[in-house]
C-alpha positions as CSV (number, residue, x, y, z in Angstrom):
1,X,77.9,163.3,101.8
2,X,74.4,162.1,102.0
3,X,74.6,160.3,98.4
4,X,77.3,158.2,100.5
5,X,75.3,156.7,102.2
6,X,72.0,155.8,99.6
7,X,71.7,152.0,99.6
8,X,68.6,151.2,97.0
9,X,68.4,147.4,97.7
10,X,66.5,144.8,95.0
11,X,63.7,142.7,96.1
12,X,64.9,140.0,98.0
13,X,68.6,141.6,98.5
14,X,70.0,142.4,101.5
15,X,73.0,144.1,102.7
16,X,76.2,141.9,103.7
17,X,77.7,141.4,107.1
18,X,80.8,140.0,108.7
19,X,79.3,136.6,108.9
20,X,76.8,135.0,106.5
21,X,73.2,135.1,108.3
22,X,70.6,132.6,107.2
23,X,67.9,134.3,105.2
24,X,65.5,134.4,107.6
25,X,67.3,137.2,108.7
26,X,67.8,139.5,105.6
27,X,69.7,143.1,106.9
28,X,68.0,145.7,104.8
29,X,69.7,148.6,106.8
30,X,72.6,148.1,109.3
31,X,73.7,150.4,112.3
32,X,76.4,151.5,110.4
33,X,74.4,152.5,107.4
34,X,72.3,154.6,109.4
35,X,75.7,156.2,111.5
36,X,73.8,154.2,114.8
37,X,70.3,155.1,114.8
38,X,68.4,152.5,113.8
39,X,69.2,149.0,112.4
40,X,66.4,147.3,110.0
41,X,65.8,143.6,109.3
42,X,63.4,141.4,107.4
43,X,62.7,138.1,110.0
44,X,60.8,135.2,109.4
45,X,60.0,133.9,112.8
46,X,61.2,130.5,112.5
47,X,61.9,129.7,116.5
48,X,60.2,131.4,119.2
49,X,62.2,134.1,120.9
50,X,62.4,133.5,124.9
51,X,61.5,136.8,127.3
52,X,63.8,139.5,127.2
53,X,64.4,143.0,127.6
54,X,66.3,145.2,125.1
55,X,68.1,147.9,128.1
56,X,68.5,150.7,125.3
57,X,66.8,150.0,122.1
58,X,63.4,150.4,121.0
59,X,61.9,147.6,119.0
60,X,59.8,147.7,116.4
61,X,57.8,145.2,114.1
62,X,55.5,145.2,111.4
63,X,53.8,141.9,110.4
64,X,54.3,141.1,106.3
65,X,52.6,137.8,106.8
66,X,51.2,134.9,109.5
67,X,50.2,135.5,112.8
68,X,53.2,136.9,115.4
69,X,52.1,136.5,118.8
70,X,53.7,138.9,121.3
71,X,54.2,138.5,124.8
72,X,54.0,142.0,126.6
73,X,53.0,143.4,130.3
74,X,51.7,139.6,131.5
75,X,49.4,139.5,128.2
76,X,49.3,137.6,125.1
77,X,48.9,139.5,121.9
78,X,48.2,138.5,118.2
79,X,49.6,140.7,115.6
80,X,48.8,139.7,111.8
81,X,49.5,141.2,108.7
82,X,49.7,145.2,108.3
83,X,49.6,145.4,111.8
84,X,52.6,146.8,113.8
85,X,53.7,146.6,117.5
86,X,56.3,149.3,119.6
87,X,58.3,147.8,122.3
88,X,59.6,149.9,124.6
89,X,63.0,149.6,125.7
90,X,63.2,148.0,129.7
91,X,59.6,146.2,128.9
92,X,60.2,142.3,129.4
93,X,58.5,140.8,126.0
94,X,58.8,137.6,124.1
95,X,58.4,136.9,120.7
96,X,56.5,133.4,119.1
97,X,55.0,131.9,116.1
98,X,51.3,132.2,115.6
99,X,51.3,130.8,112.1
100,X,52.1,128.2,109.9
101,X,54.3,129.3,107.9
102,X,55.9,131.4,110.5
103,X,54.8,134.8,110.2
104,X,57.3,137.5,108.6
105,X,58.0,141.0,109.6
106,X,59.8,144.1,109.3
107,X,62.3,144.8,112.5
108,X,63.6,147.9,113.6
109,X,65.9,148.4,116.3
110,X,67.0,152.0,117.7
111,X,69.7,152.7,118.3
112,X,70.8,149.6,116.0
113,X,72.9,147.2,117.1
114,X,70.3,144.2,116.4
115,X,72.5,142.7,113.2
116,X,75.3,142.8,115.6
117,X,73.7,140.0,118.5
118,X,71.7,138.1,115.5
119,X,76.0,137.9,113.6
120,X,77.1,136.6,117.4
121,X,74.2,134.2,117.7
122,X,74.6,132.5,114.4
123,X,78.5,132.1,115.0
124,X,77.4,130.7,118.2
125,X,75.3,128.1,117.5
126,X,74.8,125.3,118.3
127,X,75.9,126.4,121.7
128,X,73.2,128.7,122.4
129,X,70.7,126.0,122.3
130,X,69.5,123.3,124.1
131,X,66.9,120.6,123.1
132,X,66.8,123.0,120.3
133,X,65.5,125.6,122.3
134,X,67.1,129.3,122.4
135,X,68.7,128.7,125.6
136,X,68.4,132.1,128.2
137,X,71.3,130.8,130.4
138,X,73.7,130.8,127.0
139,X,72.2,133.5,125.2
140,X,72.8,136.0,128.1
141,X,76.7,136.1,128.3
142,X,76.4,137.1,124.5
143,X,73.3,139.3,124.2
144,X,75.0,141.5,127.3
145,X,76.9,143.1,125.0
146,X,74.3,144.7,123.5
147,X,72.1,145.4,126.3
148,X,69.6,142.5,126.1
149,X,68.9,140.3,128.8
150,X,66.8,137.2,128.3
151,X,64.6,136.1,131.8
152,X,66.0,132.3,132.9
153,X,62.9,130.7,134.3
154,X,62.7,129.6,137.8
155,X,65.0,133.0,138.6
């Protein structure tokens, strides 16, 4: 029944997982809530995200706050508050902070399935970084099973 599956979330709530996610990442809708299409996250951008390509999903972001600068077809964007970016599934694009405070946004993933890889990568870590970097080389072996590949320099 569609009342099943209402979820009518308080400010600064977010919906639980099976592993507790800093709050930088607050899950406002997960894949299972929306039966696969679409997964839905508050970020705040703490680390720069490395090149990657999502193989199936469609990302989405809308700024909240700061500056987000977005890598995307060999150029740099800057994308600030109320504005909002679409990238296309098999597009290489990275992901960095413009601001100080890191910016904030609104990401949606569809399908869903990004709560999933951000759950792996916490229970992961340390291990996926090095110098504290978000390391490509030990990001892939877990992001491939959601489809995501992040680019290892010099390959």
């Amino acid at each position: 029944m569609p009342e099943d599956r209402f979820i009518l979330l308080k400010a600064g709530e977010a919906r639980p997982g099976r592993v507790k996610v800093p709050p930088a990442f607050a899950v406002k809708a997960r894949t299972t809530d929306t039966e696969g299409r679409f997964s839905l996250l508050e970020v705040v951008v703490a680390q720069d995200i490395p090149r990657h390509v999502h193989h199936k999903a469609d990302e989405s972001i809308y700024v909240l706050d700061g500056e987000l600068l977005v890598d995307f077809d060999d150029r740099t964007h800057t994308v600030t508050k109320g504005q909002f970016v679409l990238l296309p599934h098999g597009i290489p694009h990275a992901l960095r902070r413009g601001s100080t405070p890191p910016p904030r946004v609104i990401q949606i993933s569809s399908p869903g399935g990004w709560e999933c890889l951000i759950e792996d990568l916490i229970e992961a870590r340390p291990g996926i970084t090095t110098g504290g970097e978000l390391d490509p080389v030990k990001l892939n072996p877990i992001a491939a099973k959601y489809d995501v590949t992040y680019e290892v320099p010099g390959h």
